[in-house]
C-alpha positions as CSV (number, residue, x, y, z in Angstrom):
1,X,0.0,0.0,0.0
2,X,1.7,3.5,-1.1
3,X,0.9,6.4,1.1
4,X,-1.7,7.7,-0.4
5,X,-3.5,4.9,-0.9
6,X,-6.4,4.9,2.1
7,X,-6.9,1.7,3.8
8,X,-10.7,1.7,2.2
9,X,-9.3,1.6,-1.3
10,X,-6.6,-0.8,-0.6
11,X,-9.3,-3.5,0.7
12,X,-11.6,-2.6,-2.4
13,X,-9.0,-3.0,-4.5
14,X,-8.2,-6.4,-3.7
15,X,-11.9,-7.0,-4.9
16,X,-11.6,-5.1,-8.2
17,X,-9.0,-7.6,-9.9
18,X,-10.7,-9.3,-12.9
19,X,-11.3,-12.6,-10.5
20,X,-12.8,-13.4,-7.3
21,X,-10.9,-12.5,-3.8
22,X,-9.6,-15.2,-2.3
23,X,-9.5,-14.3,1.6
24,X,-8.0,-17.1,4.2
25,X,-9.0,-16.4,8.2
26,X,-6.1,-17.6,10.6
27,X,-5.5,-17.2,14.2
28,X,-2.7,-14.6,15.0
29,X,-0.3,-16.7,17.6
30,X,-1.3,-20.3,16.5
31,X,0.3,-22.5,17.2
32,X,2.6,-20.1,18.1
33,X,3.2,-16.7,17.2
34,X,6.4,-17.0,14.9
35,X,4.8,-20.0,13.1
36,X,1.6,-17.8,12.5
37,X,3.5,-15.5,10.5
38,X,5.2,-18.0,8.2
39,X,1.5,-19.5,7.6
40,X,0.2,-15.9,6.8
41,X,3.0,-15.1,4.6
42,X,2.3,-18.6,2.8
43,X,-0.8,-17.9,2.2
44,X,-0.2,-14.4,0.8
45,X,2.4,-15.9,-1.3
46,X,0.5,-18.8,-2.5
47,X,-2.7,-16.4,-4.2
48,X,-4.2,-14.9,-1.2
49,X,-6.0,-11.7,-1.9
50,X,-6.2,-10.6,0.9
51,X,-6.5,-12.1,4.7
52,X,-8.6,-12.0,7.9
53,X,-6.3,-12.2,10.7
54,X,-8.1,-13.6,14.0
55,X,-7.4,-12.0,17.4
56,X,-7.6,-14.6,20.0
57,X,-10.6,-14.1,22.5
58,X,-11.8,-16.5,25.6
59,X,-15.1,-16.6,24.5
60,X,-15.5,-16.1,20.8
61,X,-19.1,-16.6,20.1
62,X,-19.1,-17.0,16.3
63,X,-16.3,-19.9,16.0
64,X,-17.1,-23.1,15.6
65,X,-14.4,-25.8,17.8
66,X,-11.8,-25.4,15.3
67,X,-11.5,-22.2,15.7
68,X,-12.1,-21.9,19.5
69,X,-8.9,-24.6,19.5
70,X,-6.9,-22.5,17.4
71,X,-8.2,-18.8,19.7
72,X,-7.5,-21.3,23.0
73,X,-4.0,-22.0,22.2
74,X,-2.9,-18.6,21.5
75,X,-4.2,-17.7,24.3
76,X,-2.6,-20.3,26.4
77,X,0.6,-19.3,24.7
78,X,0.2,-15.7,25.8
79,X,-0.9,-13.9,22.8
80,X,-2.5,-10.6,23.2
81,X,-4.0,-8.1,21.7
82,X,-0.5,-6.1,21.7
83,X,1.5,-9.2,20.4
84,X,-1.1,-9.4,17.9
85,X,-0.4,-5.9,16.2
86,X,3.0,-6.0,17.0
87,X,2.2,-9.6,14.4
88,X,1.0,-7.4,11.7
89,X,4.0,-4.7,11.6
90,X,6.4,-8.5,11.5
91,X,4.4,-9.4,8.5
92,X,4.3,-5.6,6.5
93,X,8.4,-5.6,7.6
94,X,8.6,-8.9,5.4
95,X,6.8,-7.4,2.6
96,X,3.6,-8.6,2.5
97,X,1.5,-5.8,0.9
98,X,-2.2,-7.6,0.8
99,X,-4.7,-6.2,2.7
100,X,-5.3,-6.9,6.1
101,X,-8.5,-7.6,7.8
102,X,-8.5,-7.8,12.1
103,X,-11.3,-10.1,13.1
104,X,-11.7,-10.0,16.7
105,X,-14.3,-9.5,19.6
106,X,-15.4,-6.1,21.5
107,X,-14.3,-6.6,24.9
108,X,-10.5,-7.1,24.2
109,X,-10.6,-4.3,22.3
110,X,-12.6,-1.9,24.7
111,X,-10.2,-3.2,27.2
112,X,-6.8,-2.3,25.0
113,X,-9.0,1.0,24.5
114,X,-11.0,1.8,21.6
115,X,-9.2,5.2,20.5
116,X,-5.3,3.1,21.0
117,X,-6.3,0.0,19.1
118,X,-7.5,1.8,16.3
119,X,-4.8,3.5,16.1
120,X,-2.3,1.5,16.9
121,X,-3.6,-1.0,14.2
122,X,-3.3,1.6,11.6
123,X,0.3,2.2,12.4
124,X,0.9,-1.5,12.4
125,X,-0.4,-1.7,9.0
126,X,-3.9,-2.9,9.4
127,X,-6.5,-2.1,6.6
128,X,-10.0,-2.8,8.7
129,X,-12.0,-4.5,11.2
130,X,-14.5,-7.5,11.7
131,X,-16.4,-7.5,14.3
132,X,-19.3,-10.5,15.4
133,X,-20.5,-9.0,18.6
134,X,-20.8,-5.4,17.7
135,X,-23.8,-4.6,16.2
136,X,-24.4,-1.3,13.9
137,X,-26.2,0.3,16.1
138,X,-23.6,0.5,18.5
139,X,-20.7,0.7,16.5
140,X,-20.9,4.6,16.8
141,X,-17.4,5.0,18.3
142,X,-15.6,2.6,17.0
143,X,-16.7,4.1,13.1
144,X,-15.8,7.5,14.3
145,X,-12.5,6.2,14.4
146,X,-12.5,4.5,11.7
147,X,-13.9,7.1,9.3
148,X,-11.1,9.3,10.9
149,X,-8.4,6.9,9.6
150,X,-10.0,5.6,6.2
151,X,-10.2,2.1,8.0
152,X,-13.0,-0.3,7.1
153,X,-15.4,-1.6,9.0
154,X,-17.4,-4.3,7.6
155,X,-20.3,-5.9,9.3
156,X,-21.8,-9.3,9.0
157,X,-25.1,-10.4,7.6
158,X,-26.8,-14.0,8.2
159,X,-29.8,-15.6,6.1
160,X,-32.2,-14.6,8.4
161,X,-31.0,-10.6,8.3
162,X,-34.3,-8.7,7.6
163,X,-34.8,-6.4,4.7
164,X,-34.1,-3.6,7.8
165,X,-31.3,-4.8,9.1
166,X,-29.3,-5.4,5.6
167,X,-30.4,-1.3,4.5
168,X,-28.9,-0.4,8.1
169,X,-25.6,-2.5,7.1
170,X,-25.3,-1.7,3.9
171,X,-25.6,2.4,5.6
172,X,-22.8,2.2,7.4
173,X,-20.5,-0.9,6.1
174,X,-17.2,-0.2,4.4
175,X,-14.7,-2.1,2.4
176,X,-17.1,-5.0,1.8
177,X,-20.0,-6.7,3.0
178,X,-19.6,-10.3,4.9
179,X,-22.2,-12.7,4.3
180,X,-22.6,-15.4,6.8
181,X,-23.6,-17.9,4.6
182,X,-25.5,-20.7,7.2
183,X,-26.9,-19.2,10.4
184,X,-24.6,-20.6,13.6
185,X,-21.2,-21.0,13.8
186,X,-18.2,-21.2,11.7
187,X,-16.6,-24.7,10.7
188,X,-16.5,-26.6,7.6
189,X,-19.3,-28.1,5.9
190,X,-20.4,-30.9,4.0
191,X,-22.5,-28.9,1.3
192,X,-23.7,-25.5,0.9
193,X,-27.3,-23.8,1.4
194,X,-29.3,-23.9,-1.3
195,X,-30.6,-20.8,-0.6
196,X,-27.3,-19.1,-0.8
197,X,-27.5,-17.4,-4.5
198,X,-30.9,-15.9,-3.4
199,X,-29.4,-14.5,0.0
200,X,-26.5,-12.8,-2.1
201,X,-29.2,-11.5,-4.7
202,X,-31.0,-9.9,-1.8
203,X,-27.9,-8.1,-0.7
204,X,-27.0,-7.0,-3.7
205,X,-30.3,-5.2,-4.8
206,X,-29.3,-2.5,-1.9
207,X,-25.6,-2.3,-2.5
208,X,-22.6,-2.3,-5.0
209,X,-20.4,-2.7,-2.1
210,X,-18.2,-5.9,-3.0
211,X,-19.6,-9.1,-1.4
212,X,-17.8,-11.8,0.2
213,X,-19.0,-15.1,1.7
214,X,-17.8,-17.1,4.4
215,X,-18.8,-19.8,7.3
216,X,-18.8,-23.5,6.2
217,X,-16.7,-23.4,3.1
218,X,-14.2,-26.2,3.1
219,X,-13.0,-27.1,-0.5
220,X,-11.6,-26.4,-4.2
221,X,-15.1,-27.0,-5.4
222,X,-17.4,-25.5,-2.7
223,X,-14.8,-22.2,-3.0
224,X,-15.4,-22.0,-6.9
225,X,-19.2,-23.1,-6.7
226,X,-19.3,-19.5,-3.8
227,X,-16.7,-17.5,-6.3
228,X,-19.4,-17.5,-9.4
229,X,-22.0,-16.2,-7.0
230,X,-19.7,-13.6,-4.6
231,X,-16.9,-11.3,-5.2
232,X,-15.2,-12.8,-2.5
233,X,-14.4,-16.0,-0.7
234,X,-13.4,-16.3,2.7
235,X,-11.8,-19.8,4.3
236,X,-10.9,-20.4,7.8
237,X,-11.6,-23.4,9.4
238,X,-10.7,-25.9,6.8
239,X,-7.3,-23.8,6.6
240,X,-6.7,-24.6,9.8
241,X,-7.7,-27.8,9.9
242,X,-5.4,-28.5,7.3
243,X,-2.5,-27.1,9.0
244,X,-3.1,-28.9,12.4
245,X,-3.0,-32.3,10.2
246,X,0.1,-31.7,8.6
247,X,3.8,-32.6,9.1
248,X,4.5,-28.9,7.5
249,X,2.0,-26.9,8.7
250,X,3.4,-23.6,6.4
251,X,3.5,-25.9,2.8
252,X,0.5,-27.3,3.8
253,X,-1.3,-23.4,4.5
254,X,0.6,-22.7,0.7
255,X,-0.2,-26.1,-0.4
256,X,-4.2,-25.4,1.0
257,X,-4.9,-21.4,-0.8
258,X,-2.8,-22.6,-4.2
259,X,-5.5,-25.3,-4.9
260,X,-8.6,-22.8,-3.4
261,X,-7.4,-20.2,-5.8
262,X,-6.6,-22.3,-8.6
263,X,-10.4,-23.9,-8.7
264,X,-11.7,-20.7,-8.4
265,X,-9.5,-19.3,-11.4
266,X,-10.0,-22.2,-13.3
């Protein structure tokens, strides 16, 4: 990202490349936080578009177990919020210029302090924020601060999000819109909803803002099947189930986005 490139642009841009964006979730610290880094950078090597980079919370409410493990570790490691950042200037010092996304909940941030983890994220070379337990409506602050940067925020959408609650999102969202695309938690799955290209249709009669869809996708062929609907594709679970199964957990991370990317550029 040049500086004068906003963070806003840099994450639409990723969306605005002639395919669809490829975007791997991993846990920041897992299994430990030097590993972590090699696993990111393989994955930004490897076709990533751009990545959602998990902050570690006791109880995150939207993971599935795989997930949870991956969060429980870190933890148990002592990852913080701190180390975390401090992660994401390591991985812009190696070079890594794809945009950044921080998942993570609302009470380790409120505790770090709202004002200092915004900016301190900024300055560590963050691009935006996903949040699952703030809602829009009380998101005021935290979008102050972000509209004060040029951070994005982007919000989350289930299947059973009214017609009022995807106008309020689509209001206030930036960078793109994340569509949960089964209602519970996050985790691989064994097929998709069938109802998922009429979800997406819904969201897209109120907004232009790019779309990406995560929760429950888990291979090549479910990624591509997503990638003809969306404008983005998001994977965390079976990425890190494939790296907790593996001898070399950073080929296998490389080994794991080459073959999403290549199905859904096939």
């Amino acid at each position: 990202m040049t500086e004068t490139t906003t963070s806003t642009n840099h994450v639409n841009a990723a969306f605005n490349k002639g395919h669809t964006a490829f975007m791997p979730y991993y846990t920041l610290g897992y299994p430990d936080q030097v590993k972590s880094l090699d696993i990111i950078e393989a994955c930004a090597n490897n076709g990533a578009d751009l990545m959602e980079l998990g902050i570690p919370f006791s109880d995150p409410l939207a993971d599935g177990p795989t997930i949870q493990h991956s969060t429980q570790t870190a933890l148990q490691n002592g990852i913080t919020v701190e180390k975390c950042l401090e992660s994401v200037a390591a991985l812009r010092s190696r070079g890594l210029g794809i945009p950044f996304m921080l998942m993570g909940y609302y009470n380790p941030i409120l505790a770090y302090g709202l004002e200092r983890f915004t900016r301190d994220a900024h300055q560590s070379g963050a691009d935006g924020f996903i949040i699952p337990d703030l809602p829009p409506e009380e998101a005021g602050p935290m979008m102050g601060l972000c509209e004060e940067l040029d951070l994005a925020m982007t919000f989350l959408l289930a299947p059973n999000s009214p017609q009022e609650r995807i106008q309020e999102v689509v209001q206030v969202n930036t960078g793109f819109i994340y569509l949960v695309s089964v209602t519970g938690i996050t985790g691989a799955r064994d097929s998709l909803p069938e109802d998922l290209e009429q979800f997406i249709g819904r969201v897209r009669g109120y907004s232009r803002q790019p779309i990406a869809v995560g929760f429950g996708i888990s291979n090549p062929d479910q990624a591509k099947m997503v990638g003809k609907l969306a404008d983005g594709v998001i994977v965390g679970s079976a990425l890190i189930k494939a790296t907790n199964e593996a001898d070399n957990p950073v080929k296998a991370a490389g080994d794991f986005v080459h073959a999403m990317v290549q199905a859904m550029r096939s």
